[in-house]
N, C-alpha and C positions, 0 to 999 in steps of 0.2 A: 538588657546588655546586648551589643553589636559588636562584629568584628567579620572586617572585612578579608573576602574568601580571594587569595590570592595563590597562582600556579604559575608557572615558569618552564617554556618547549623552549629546546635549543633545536631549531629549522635545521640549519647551518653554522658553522665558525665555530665548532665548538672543541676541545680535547685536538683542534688543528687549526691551520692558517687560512684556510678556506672562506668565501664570503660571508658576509655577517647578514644573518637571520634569523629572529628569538620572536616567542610569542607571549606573550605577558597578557594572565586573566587575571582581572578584578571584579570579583562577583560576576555579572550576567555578561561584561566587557573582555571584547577580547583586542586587544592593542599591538598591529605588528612593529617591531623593533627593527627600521630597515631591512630592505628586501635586495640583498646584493646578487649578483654572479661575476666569474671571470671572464676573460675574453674568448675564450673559447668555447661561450653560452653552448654547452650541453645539457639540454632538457631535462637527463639522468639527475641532473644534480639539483631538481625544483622537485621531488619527490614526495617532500615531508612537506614543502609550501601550498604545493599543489593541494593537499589533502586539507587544510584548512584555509586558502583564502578566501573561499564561499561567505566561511563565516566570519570574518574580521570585521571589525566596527572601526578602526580609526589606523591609520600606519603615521609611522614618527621616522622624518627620514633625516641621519643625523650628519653627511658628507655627501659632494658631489662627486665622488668615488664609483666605479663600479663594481669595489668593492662591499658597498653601502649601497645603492639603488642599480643596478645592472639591468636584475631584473623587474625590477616596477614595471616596464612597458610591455613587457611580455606578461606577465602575471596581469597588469590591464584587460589587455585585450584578448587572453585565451586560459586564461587561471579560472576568471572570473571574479576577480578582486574588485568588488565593488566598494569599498571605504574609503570615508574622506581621510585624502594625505595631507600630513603635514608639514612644514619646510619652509627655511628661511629663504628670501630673494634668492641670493649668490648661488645655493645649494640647488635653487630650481633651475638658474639660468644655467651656471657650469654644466649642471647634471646633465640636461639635456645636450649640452655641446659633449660632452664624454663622450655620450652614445652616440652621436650622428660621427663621432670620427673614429668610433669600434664599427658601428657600419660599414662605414665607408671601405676601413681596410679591412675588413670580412668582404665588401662586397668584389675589389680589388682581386683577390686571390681565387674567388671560389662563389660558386653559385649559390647566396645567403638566401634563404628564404623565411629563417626562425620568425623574424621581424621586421617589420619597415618606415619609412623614416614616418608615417601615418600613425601607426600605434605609438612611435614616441609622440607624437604632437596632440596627439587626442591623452597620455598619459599626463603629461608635464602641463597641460593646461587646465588640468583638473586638481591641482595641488591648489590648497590654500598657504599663503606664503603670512609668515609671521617676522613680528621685528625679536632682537635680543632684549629678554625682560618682560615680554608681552604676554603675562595672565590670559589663558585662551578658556573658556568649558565650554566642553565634547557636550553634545547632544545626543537623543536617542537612546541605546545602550549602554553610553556611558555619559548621564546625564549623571552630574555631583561630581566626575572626572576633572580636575585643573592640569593645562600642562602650561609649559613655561621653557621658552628656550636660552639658553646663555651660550656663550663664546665657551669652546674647546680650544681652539687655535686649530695650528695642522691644516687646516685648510681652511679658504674665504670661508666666512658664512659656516663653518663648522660647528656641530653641538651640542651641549648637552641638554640633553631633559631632564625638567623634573617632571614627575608623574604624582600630584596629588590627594589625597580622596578620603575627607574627615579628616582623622588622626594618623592616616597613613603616608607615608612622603618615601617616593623611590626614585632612586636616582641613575639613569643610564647615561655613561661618561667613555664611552671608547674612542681610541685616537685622539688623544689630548696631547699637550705640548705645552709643560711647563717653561720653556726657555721663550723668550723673544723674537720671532723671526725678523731679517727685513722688509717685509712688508706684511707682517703680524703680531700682534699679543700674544704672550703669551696665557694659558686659559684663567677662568675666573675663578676654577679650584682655588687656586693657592695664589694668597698676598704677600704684598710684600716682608712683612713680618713671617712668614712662614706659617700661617693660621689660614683656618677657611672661610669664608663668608657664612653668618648665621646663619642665613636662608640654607644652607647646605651641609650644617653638622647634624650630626646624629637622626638620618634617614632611618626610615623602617627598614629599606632593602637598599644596597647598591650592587648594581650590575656594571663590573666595567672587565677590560678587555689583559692577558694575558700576555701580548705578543711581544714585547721588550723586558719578558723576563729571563734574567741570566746573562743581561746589556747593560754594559755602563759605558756613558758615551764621551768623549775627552772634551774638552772645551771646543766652542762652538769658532773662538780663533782661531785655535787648531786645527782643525777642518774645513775652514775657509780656507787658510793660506796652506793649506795639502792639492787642497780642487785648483789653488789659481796657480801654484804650481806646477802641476801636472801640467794644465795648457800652453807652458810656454815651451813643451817640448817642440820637434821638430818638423814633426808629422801632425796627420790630422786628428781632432780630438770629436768622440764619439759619445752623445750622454744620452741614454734614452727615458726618456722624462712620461708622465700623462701628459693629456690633452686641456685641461684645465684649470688644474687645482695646483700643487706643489711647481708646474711648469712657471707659475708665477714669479717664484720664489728666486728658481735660475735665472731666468730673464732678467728680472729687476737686478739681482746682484751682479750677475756678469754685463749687462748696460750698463752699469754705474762706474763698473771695474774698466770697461774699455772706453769709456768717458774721461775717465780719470788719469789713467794710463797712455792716451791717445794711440791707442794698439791696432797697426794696420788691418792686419787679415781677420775676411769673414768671422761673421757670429751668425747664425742661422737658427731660425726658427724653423722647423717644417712637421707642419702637420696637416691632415685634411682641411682645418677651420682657424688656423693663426691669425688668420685678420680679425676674424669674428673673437675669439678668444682675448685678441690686445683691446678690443671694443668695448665689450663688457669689461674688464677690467678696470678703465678708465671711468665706469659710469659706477662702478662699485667702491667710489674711495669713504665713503663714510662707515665700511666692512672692513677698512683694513686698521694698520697698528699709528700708533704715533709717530715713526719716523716717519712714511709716507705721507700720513698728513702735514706733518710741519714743514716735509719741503715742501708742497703742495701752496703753503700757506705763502711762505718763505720766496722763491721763484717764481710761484704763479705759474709751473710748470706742470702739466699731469706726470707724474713719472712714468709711467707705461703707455707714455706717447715716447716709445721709444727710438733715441739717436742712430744708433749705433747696430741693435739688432735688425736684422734683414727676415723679413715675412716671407714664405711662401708653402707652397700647396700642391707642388708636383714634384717627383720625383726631380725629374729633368732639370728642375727651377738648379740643381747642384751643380750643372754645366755651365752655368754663368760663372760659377767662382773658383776658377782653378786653383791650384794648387794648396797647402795647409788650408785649416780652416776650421773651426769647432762648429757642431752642430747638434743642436737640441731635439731630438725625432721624437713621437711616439710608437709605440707602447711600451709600460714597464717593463712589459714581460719577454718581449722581443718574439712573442711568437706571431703577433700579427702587425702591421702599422709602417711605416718608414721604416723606427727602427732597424728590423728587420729584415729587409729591402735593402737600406745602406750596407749592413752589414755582410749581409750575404750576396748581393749582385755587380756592387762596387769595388771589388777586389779590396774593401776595407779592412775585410780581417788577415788576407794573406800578405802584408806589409808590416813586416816587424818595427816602422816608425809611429805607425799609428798606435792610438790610444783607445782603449774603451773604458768608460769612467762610469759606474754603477754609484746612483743613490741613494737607490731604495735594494731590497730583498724583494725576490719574486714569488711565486709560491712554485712548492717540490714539483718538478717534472716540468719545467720552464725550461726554455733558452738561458735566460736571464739568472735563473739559480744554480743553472749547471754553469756558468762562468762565476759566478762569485763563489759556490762552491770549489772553485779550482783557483781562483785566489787566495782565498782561506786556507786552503792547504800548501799554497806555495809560499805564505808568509807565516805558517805556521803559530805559535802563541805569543798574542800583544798582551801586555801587560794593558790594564785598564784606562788608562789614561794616553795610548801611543796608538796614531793615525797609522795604519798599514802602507806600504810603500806597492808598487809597483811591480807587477810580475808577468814576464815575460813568456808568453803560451806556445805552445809547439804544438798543438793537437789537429786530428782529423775527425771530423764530426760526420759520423751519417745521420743525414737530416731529411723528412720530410719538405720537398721546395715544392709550394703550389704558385702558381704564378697566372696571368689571362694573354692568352697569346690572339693574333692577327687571321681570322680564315684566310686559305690558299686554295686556289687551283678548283676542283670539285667540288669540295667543302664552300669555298667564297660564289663556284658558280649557281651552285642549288640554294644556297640561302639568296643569294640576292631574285633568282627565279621566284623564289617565295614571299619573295616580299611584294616584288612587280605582281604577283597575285592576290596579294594581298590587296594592295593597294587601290586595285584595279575593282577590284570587288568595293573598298567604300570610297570609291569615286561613281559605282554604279549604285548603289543604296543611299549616296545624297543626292544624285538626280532624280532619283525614283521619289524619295522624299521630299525633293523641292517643286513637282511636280504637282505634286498630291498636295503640297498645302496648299501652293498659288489654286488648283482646283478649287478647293475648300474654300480659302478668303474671297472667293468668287461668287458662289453661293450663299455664303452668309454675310455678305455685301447686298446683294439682291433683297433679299430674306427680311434684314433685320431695316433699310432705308429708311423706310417710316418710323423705325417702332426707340432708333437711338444711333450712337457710334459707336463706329467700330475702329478701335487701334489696334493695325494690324503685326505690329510688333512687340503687346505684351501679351497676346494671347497666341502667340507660337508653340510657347512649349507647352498650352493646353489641346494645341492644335497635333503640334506632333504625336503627342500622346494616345491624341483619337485614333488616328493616324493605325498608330503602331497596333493596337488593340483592334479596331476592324481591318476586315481586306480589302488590300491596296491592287492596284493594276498598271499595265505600263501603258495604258493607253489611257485618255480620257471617255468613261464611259456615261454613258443617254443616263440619265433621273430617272428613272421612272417612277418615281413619286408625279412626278408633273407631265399629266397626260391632257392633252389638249382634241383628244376623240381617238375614234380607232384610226382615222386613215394620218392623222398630224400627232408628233410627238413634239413635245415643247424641248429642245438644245438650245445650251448654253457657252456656245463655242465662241471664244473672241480672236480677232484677229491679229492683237497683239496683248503678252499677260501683261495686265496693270491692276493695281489694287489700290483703289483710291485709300488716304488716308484720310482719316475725318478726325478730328481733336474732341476731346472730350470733356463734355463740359457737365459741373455739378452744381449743386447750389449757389457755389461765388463766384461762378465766370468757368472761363476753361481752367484746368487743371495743370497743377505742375510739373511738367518730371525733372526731379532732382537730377538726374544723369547728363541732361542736355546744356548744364549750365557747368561744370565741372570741367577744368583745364584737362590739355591732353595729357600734363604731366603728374596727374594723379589718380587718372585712369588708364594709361596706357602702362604697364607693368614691362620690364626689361624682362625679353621671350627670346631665347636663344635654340629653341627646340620646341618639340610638342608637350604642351602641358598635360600636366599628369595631376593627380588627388594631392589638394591642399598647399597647391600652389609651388608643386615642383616638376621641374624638369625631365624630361624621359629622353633617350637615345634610342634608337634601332634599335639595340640587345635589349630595351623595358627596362634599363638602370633609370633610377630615379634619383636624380642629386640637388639639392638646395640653391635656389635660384638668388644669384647677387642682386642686390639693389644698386639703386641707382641715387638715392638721397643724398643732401648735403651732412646728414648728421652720420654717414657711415665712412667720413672721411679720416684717418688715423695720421700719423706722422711717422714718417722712416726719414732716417737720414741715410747718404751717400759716404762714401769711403772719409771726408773730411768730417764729418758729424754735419754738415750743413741739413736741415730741414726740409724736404719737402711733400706735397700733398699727395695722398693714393686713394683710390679705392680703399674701403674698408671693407667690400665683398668683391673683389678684384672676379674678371669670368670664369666662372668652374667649368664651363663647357671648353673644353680643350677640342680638337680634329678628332684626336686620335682616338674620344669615345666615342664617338658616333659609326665609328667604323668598325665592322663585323668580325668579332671574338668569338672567343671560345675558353673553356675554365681545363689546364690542365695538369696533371699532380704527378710528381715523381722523387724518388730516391737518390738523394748525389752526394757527391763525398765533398766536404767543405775543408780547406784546409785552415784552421786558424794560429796563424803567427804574431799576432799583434798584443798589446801590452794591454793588462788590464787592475783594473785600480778599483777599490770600491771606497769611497766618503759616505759617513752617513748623513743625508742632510735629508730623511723623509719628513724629520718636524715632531715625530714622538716624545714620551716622556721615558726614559731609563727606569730601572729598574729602583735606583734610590730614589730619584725622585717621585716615583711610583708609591713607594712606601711611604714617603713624607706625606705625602696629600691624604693618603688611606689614615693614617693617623690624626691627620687634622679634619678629616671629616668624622672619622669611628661610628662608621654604620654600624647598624645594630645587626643584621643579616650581611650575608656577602656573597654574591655568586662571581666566580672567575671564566670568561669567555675567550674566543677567538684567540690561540697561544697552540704551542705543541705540548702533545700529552706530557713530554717530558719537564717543558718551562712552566705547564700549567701548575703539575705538582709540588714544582720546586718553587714556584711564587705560594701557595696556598703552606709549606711548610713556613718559609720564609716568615708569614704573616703570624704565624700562631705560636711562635716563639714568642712575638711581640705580646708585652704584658698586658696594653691599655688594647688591644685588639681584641673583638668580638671573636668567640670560640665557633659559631656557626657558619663557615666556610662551605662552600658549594664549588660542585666542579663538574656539571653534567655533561653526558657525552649528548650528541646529534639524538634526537629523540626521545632523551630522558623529560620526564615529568618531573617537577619539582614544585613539592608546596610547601611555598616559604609564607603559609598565613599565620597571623601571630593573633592572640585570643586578647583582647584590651578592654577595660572597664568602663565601657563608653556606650552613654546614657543620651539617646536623642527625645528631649524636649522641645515640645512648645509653647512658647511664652506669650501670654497676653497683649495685645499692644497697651496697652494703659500702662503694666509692668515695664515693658521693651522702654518706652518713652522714658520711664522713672529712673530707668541707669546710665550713669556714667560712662564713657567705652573711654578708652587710653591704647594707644597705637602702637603695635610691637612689633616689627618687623610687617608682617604680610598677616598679621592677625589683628582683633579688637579684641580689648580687655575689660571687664566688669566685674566689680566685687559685688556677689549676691550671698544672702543668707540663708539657707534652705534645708530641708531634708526630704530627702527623695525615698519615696514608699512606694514599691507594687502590692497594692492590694490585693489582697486574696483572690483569686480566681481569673486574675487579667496577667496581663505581659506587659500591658500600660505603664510605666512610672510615670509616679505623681508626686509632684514639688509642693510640699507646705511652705509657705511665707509663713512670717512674723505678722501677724496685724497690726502692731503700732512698733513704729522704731521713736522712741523716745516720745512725746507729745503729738508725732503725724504718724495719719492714717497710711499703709500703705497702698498705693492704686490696684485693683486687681486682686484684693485679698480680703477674706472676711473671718471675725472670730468667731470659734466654732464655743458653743456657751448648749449647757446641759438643756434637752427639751428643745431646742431651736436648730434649725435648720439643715447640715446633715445627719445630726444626730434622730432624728426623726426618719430616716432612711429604713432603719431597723425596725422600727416599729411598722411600718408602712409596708414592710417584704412581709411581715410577719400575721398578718390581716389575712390576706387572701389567703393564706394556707387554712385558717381555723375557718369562713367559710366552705372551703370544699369538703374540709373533711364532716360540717355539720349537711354538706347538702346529701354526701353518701351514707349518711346513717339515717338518712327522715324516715325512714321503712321501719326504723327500731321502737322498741316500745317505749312506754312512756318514763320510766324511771331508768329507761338506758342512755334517755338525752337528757337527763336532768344530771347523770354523771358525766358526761360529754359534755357540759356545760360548765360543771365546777373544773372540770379538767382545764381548759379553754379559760377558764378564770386563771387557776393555776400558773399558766405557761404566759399571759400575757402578762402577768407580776414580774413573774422573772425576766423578761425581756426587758420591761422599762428599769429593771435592777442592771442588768448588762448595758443597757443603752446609756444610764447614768455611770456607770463604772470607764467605758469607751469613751465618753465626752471629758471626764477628769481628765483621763491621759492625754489624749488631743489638748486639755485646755494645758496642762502639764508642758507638753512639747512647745506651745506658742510661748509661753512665759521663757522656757531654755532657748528658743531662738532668737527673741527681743533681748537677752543677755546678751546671748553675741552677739549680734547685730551693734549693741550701744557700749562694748570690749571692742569694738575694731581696732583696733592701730593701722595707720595707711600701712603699704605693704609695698616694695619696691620687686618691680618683675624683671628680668633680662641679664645681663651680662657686660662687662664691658671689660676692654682692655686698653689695658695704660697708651700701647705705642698707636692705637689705632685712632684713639683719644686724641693723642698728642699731636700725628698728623694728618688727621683726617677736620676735626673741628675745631681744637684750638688754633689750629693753619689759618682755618679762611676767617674766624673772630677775630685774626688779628694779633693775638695772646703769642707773646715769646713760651716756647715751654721744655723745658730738659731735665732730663734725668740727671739727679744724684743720690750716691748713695745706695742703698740695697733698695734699690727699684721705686725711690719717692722721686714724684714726676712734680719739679718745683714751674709755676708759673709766675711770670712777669717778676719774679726773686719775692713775691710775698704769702705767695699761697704755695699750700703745698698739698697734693693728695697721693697716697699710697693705699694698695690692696691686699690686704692680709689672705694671702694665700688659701692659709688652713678652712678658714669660714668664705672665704669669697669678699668681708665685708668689705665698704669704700671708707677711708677715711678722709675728711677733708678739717686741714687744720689753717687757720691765719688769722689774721684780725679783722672783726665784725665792724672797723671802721674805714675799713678798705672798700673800694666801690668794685674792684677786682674781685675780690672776695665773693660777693653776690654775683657776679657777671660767670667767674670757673663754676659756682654752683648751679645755675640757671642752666648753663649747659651742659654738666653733670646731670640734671634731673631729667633734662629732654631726651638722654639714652636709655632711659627707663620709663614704663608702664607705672604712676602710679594707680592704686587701687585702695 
């Protein structure tokens, strides 16, 4: 008997709203559960990850959140986190666009050094990317691991896991979204009948998330038409969104809205990466929901080749469009990004016209929490179903403003001296070095004439190499290897440096070089500054920023104030003047006055609190752990649940740290089967399993941990393959006798010293005890032949055996739809087809009834495919 050894670390997220970070072992497997931070990547708060990423075997990353992977790149490249990640497309591309634009505006404000845009590239390229649906097994430590990812909603490419292994099935599901978005599904928990998919009831464990406990959220038109609302006030309207994910969500709807509405004034994107962010989006449409594909289908239009919304990527870009205007900024949190910036530098908030419009909750001690907490309190208690309105803010904020200002005066006159020093120095160290090779290619021009060629442009950087490693000089100095007597020294001084080039030639002529045939426009890369590691850009200050292209596929679509269409850059140039020009990172204390009107809509894409519960009951995990929530939502969801009748009584609610082992002890018996056996069974398909009816009894024998499966020898008239009858005197039953041999010679070979009428009773003894053996050995082969005659009983009692489940509405539209077959309910739940057949499920037994007439060709067609939802056996 087996039973897999299973614990549960909460890293992070846990008894709070903090990033989500869990460690899940299965036996010798250790599995991270997303590796999140916030934007305020403080190292303090990788503590518990730090301590085990050495030892992780596999990471499961389940949103391009930073809340969900922040820290993946940092735990890359200084954790020590060597395990293979996993992640759908969407999740890797957005993910990495997250980070490059928390970068960016870290880098903006303040001397960032935590990480850089190199550790993202080396992290996110190391991810293996999985499709929805796509059976994966782990190797290595967690070799007999299956995962398997499914659509969450909430965001692209969002997901769930399942984590399989034997008889075990666990299921991690955080940030899910039972509702529909505009350009998403909603998740594959819950169908449309309010049931779960089999693949996903009754897991060993589910682990899912806390944080919309104590939220019930109004309809999703309700909250639409509050947001489009709000924008038609007078002043400007302010929504501080992410850089990826949910940013989607705005875009598309408010595009569609001011398409529709043909609404003069700006709509603005602005974030570090918005071109690259509308790019990928457009190449991700088989990630999103139905509605976007069918216009898609419909128009032959990408919808996120957007009309109406305006791109950009610089502060400044907001000068262009005076007066009202809504704008999309990052960060949720508003403590780094645009957001941020608009808010605070643009006299945005000290205008009582303007609008700040919150969609998401930020975490405690945010910018962003301390304004929705002070709407909350100026709109005081909604009833559950009523959009909060609009509240009007008078406060003074002291705030922490870092900002990067312009060197002046001494400050701009000493850096720029240091740089002319700088500079001056490796303009002297590549002459030195260009000196020293042209020497070198001189000599071994001479040297090697006879003996082959030499191309002196691919052995440079073995040349520089030498170079660097012996000493160099600034003159050209005498050989003295090459002495031509005492009074003559052989020199090799030219009067002009030339280095012949000779072509090289091998077995089939001269050789190729792939480089010299290659257009300029595939080797010459668009260089706006000095190149930096892995193909980006550097300024004077050593900022490194992501270099535009120049391809015709990075071309997007914006239209003009009338929606007319026209072409851009889809990496428009991030090298602006004003970086290249010498800064400095400065921080201080100021009083912000905030007067401006602020609004919170929920539109993050979560599941509420009921619909939370609906799905926990249609899935009814057997275990249940509660994550990422406040200690106070966490316990009052974990009460919530255990009221409920059909809910599992083993609820878990660990804090940051806690150990939990949630392994459960199962009567599970791994054999192996003959092939002559394997070949002789029937399998029948049952979801994600194979099914066979066998007939067997399983023995551990005395003194092993082995179980061992007796067969039937004949099932009716045929032999079975792989099976023999065990018959008194013959074949194992001779095993007994044959252990029992060697023991009576050793004990006659330690008594040959004895005298003679001592081994003649040693002898009758020894006569004695082999009687009674082959008495036992005939008693042992009875029973055995006993058990084969009770298993060929059963075996030739079978009745087929129907395996699975089904339900009537799922039935009705899921396969009677595409057969064609008309089918409705009448009556207490009989599902009548095509008006002649009819089948109903008696509740109490599960049984299927199917009732009509045997002269119907219908009849046979509803039962055909009746049978095909089940396993027979």
């Amino acid at each position: 008997m087996e039973s897999n050894y299973i614990r549960f670390t909460a890293l992070s997220g846990a008894k709070s709203e903090s990033a989500l970070c869990y460690l899940l072992e299965i036996d010798e497997a250790k599995i991270l559960l997303d590796c999140g931070w916030n934007d305020a990547f403080d190292v303090e708060d990788l503590k518990q990850l730090k301590r085990v990423a050495k030892d992780v075997d596999a990471c499961l990353l389940s949103h391009a959140t930073l809340h969900h992977l922040g820290a993946f790149a940092y735990a890359k490249s200084y954790l020590g986190l060597r395990a293979q990640t996993y992640a759908t497309f969407p999740v890797m591309d957005m993910g990495r666009l997250s980070l490059y634009d928390s970068w960016q505006s870290k880098r903006a404000t303040e001397d960032f050094t935590t990480f850089n845009l190199e550790d993202i590239d080396q992290a996110f390229e190391s991810i293996t990317c999985l499709r929805y649906q796509q059976p994966t097994e782990l190797v290595g430590k967690c070799k007999g691991i299956t995962i398997t990812a499914s659509s969450a909603g909430h965001t692209v490419g969002g997901t769930i896991w399942k984590i399989s292994k034997d008889t075990e099935s666990i299921l991690y599901a955080v940030d899910y979204n039972h509702r529909k978005d505009k350009h998403l599904d909603g998740t594959i928990l819950l169908q449309t009948d309010g049931s779960a998919p089999q693949e996903f009831q009754r897991p060993s464990l589910m682990i899912t998330d806390a944080f919309n406990a104590q939220q019930i959220q109004p309809s999703r038109l309700s909250r639409d038409k509050a947001l489009l609302a709000t924008l038609n006030s007078n002043g400007s309207v302010l929504l501080p969104t992410d850089s990826s994910t949910r940013v989607l969500e705005l875009a598309y709807m408010l595009d569609s809205y001011w398409m529709a509405c043909r609404i003069r004034y700006p709509l603005i994107l602005l974030t570090n990466f918005s071109y690259r962010t509308a790019h990928f989006a457009t190449s991700m449409m088989e990630w999103m929901g139905d509605t976007v594909s069918s216009q898609l289908t419909e128009t032959r239009e990408n919808p996120f080749q957007f009309k109406y919304l305006r791109l950009c990527q610089r502060l400044s870009d907001l000068d262009k469009y005076p007066g009202p205007k809504v704008v999309l900024a990052s960060n949720i949190s508003m403590e780094t990004g645009f957001a941020r910036e608009v808010f605070l530098k643009m006299d945005w908030s000290n205008n009582p016209q303007n609008t700040l419009i919150l969609t998401e909750r930020a975490l405690p001690g945010e910018l962003a929490r301390y304004l929705y907490d002070e709407w909350k309190q100026g709109v005081g208690e909604l009833s559950p179903k009523e959009v909060g309105g609009e509240v009007q803010l008078d406060n003074v904020l002291r705030l922490k403003v870092d900002k990067k200002v312009l060197l002046e005066g001494q400050e701009l006159a000493d850096f720029m001296a240091a740089q002319e020093a700088r500079l001056e120095r490796e303009r002297a160290d590549a002459a030195l070095l260009e000196r020293n090779r042209r020497t070198l290619l001189e000599e071994e021009s001479d040297s090697d004439e006879d003996e082959g060629s030499i191309d002196g442009d691919s052995n440079l950087a073995d040349i520089d190499m030498l170079l660097t490693k012996s000493g160099s000089h600034d003159v050209y100095m005498k050989d003295a290897t090459k002495s031509g007597g005492f009074f003559k020294q052989t020199q090799s001084y030219r009067m002009f440096p030339y280095v012949e080039r000779r072509k090289k030639i091998d077995d089939y002529g001269e050789s190729i070089v792939v480089e010299h045939f290659l257009s300029a426009s595939s080797t010459a890369p668009l260089e706006s500054g000095r190149s930096g590691p892995n193909g980006k850009d550097v300024d004077s200050n050593g900022d490194s920023r992501m270099r535009g292209g120049d391809d015709q596929d990075d071309a997007t679509m914006m239209g003009d104030e009338n929606g007319d269409v026209k072409d851009t850059l889809m990496d428009p140039d991030m090298i602006h003047p004003e970086d290249s020009l010498p800064s400095k990172y400065v921080s201080s204390q100021e009083d912000i006055a905030v007067r401006c009107k602020v609004r919170y809509v929920d539109l993050e894409g979560r599941a509420d609190e009921s619909a939370m519960k609906t799905i926990l009951q249609a899935i009814a995990p057997r275990k249940l752990i509660l994550v990422h929530g406040t200690e106070r939502g966490t316990n009052a969801l974990c009460e919530t649940y255990l009221e409920l009748s059909d809910m599992t009584r083993e609820i878990y609610t660990p804090g940051v740290g806690e150990i939990l082992n949630v392994s459960e002890v199962t009567n599970m018996y791994k054999i192996n089967l003959t092939d002559a056996l394997l070949s002789s069974l029937t399998f029948s398909r049952l979801g994600e399993y194979d099914l066979a009816y066998l007939v067997g009894q399983v023995q551990i024998p005395a003194g092993s941990t082995a179980p061992v499966l007796s067969m039937p020898a004949v099932i009716g008239n045929q032999e079975v393959p792989g099976t023999k009858r065990l018959t008194a005197g013959t074949g194992d039953a001779m095993i007994v006798e044959e252990q029992g041999a060697p023991g009576s010679q050793q004990q006659q070979q330690q008594q040959g010293h004895l005298e003679q009428n001592t081994t003649a009773l040693s002898a009758a003894a020894a006569d004695s005890v082999s009687a009674t053996s082959m008495d036992t050995t005939a008693l042992i082969a009875q029973q055995q032949q006993l058990q084969q005659q009770q298993l060929e009983m059963l075996a030739r009692e079978h009745q087929p055996v129907f395996v699975g489940d089904i339900r009537l509405t799922e039935f009705k539209n899921r396969v009677l739809r595409q057969a064609g077959i008309e089918a409705e309910f009448m009556g207490e739940g009989v599902l009548v087809c095509n008006g002649v057949v009819a089948v109903r499920k008696v509740e109490e037994t599960g049984q299927i009834l199917l009732e009509g007439s045997p002269m119907s060709n219908d009849y046979y067609e509803v039962r055909r495919l009746l049978y095909s939802q089940f396993a027979l056996l």
